[in-house]
N, C-alpha and C positions, 0 to 999 in steps of 0.2 A: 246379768244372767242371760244365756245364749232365748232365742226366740222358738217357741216348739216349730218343730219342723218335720214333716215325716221322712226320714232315711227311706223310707221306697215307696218314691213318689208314686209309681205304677198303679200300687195299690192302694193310694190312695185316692187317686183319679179313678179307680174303679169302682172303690166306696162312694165317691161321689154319683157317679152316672146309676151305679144302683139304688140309692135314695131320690137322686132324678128323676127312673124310671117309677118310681112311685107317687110324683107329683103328675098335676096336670101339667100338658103342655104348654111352653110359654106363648101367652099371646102377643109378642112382635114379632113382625114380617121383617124380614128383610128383602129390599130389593136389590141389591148387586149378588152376583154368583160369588161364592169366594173359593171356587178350583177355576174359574177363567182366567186363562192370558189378558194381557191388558191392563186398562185402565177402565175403573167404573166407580162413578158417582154418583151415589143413592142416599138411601135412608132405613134407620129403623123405624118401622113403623109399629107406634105403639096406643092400638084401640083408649081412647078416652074419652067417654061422653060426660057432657060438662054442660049448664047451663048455655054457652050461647050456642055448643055444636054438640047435637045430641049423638050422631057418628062420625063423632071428632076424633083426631090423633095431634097425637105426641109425634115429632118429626125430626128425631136423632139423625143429622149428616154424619153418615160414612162414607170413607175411600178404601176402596181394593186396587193395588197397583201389586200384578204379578205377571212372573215371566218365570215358566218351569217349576219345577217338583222341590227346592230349595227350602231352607228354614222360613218359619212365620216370625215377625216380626207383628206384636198390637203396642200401638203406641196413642195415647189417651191423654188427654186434656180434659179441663174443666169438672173433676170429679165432684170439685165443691166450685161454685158458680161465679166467685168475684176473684177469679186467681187466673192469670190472663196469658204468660209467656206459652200455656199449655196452648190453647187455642191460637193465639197468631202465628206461631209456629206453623202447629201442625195444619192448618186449615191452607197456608204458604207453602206446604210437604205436598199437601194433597192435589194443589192446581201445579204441583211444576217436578213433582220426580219422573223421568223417565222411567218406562219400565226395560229399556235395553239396557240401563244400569244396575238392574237388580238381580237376583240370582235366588232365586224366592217367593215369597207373598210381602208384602207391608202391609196390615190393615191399620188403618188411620180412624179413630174416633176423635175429634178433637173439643167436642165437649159431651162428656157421658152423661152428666146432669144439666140435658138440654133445658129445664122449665126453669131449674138455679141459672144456667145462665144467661138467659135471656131479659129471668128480672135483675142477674147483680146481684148474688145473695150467696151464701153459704149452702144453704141450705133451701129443699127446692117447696116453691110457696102453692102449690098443690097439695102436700101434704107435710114439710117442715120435715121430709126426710134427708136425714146425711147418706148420704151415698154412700161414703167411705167408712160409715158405721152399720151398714146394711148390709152386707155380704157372711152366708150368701147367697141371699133371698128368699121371695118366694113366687110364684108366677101366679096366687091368685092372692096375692096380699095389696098394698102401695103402689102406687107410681114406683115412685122409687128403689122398692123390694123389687115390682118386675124387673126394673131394668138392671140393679144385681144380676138377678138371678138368670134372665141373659147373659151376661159376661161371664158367670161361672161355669152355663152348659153348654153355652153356644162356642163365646170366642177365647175364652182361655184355655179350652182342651185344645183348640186350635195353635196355640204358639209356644214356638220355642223359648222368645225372647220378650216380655213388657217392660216397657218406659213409660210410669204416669207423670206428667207435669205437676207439681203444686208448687205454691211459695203463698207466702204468707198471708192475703186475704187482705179484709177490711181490718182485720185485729189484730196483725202479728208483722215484723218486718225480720229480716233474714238477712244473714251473709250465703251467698251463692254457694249454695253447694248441691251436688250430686249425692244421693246415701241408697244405702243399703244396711240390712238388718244382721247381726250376726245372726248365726243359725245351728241348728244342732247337728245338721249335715254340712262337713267343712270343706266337702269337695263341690259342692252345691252353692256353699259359702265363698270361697273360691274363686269359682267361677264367675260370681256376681259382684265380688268388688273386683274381680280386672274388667268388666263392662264399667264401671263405676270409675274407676281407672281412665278408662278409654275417652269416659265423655270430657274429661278434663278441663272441669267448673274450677274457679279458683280457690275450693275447699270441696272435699271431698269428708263425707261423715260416716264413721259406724253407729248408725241409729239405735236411740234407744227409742221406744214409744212410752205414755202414759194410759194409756187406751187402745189398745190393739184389737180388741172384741171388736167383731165384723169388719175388718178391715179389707178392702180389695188386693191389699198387698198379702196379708195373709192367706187368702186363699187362693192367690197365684205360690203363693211361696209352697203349701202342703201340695200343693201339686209337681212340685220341681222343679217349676220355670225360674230362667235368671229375670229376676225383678229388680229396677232400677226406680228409683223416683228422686225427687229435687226440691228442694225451696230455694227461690230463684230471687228473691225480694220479698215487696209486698206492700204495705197498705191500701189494696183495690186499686191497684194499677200498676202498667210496668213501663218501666226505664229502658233505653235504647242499649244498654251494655248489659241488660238480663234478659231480651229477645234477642240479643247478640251470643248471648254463652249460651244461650236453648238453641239456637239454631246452628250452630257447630257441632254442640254436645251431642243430636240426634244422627246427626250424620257420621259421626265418629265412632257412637254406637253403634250403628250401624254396617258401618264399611268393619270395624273390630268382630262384628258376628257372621262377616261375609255372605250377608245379603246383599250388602252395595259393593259397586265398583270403588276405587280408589285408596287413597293412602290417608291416617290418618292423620288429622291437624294437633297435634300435639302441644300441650300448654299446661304450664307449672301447675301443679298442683298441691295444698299444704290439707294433711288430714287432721280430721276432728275425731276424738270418742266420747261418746255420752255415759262414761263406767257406770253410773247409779241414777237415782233418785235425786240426786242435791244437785244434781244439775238445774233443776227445776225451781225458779223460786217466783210466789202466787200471794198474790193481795189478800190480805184479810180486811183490807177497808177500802169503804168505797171515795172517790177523789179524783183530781187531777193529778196526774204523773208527772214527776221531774226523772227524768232518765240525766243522769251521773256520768254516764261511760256509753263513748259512740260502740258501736258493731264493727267487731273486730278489733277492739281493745280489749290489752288484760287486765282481768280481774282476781283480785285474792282473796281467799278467805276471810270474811268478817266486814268488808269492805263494803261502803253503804254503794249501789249500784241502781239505787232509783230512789225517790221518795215521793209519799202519796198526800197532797194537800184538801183539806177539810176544803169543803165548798160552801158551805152553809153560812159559817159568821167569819170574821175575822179574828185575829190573836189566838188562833188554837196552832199550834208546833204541828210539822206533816212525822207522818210515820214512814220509817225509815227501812226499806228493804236492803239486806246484805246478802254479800254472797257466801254459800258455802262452800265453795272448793274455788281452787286456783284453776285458772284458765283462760278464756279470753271469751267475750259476749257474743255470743251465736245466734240471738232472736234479742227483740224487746217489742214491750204491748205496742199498736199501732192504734185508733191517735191516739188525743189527750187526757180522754177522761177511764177511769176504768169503776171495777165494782168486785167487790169482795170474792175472789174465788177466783178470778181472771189469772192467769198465766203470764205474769209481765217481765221476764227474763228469763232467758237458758242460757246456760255456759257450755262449753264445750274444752276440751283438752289438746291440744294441739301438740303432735308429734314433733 
């Protein structure tokens, strides 16, 4: 089923800023200008008194590289804290884009859940908030809800264009791909898998989600911005050829929205679609995981695609996860143990 989406974004962004204007103002500062030429490296500052610093901050690295009145371009990493090609990446964008190559703004966050990522975590150990389940805030709520709620009044009214980084985490491992959501506006829609197109990941996905409530992507998406994101890998850490396709993919994106100079780097690309629900298949017991079938093999119907071993005694038989549709294995749990409810395989449909 298409993902809501409002057909005029306009008014949507306008609903928004008028429920804004009924909140308190956010309390982070920022320090870079973002209508100056140039290059400027700051921070959000975000007021947080805490046991060892009673006017302590939160100290979110931003980049502002602009040159002229051109499109905005926010490009974000680290929204959940143990997911890495977002940050080496862009923190790499941030020390070395020229701004005579751009024809616009680039705003650069390359980890929006600074607290997640500094301790390694999903999820940030201040207050156990998901980011990516938090939008779109509140300014006098969470860590975390602040810093949503930043991104929804501050710098998404701001851009034409987002790229959030993710891949897979501590939990999850992934075939590279770039994705985008279908949506209920198809010129909007469009628009956002030929960006998707452009970054040219060696899979490219029309996303489903299981969870889309507060999502950062959704609330770029009711605003009308082209939203792009990625699972790039994963098990809490990255491989040299998935900081290799983020670091292309951004600049390809980029020069394809004509903020940067140059010509695209162009590379195969095979698509995925998530049609339903069965794509999805989740542990009811808790175990060690035998995974069946590498990432990027296909899978058929009924075909056992992992099994879960008892850990407790020996001679108990493991339970036996199948697939429901035909396709090819798109995710599987990351490491080796899991627990009842856990998400330990996605399939995908390859064109």
């Amino acid at each position: 089923m298409p993902r809501q989406c409002s057909a005029q974004a306009a008014c949507e962004e306008l609903r928004l800023r008028m429920l804004a204007s009924l909140l308190p103002p956010s309390p982070i500062m920022p320090t870079v200008a973002f209508d100056k030429d140039g290059v400027q490296h700051g921070f959000l500052r975000l007021p947080y008194s805490r046991d060892d610093s009673a006017w302590g901050s939160v100290m979110i690295p931003i980049a502002v590289i602009r040159n002229g009145g051109g499109p905005t371009a926010l490009l974000t990493g680290g929204n959940h804290g143990d997911e890495y090609e977002g940050p080496i990446v862009l923190f790499d964008l941030a020390r070395t884009l020229d701004p005579k190559h751009v024809n616009g703004t680039v705003i650069i966050v390359p980890a929006m859940n600074y607290p997640a990522f500094q301790a390694g975590t999903r999820t940030s150990p201040i207050d156990k908030g998901n980011l990516n389940r938090s939008f779109p805030g509140r300014p006098d709520g969470t860590v975390t809800q602040k810093i949503a709620d930043y991104f929804t009044r501050e710098l998404l009214p701001r851009a034409d264009l987002v790229l959030d980084f993710h891949s897979g985490g501590k939990t999850l491992d992934f075939v590279p791909f770039a994705a985008a959501h279908i949506l209920a506006d198809k010129r909007q829609e469009a628009r956002t898998f030929d960006a998707v197109k452009a970054f040219s990941a060696p899979w490219s996905m029309r996303m489903l989600e299981i969870d889309a409530v507060g999502m950062y992507d959704t609330t770029a998406e009711e605003m009308g911005k082209i939203f792009v994101t990625t699972e790039l890998g994963g098990g809490g850490t990255a491989r040299a050829e998935t900081v290799s396709i983020a670091k292309r993919g951004v600049m390809n994106v980029l020069r394809h929205s004509g903020i940067v100079s140059g010509e695209i780097e162009h590379r195969e690309t095979r698509w995925l679609d998530m049609p339903s629900g069965d794509c999805f298949a989740f542990a009811e017991d808790e175990g060690m995981i035998e995974t069946m079938v590498d990432l990027g093999q296909p899978v058929a119907s009924g075909q056992i695609i992992a099994r879960i071993h008892p850990i407790g005694r020996t001679g108990t038989a493991p339970a036996e996860i199948r697939a429901k549709m035909d396709g090819i294995l798109a995710a599987r749990h990351f490491p080796g143990l899991v627990k009842a409810g856990d998400c330990v395989a996605v399939a995908g449909v390859a064109d």
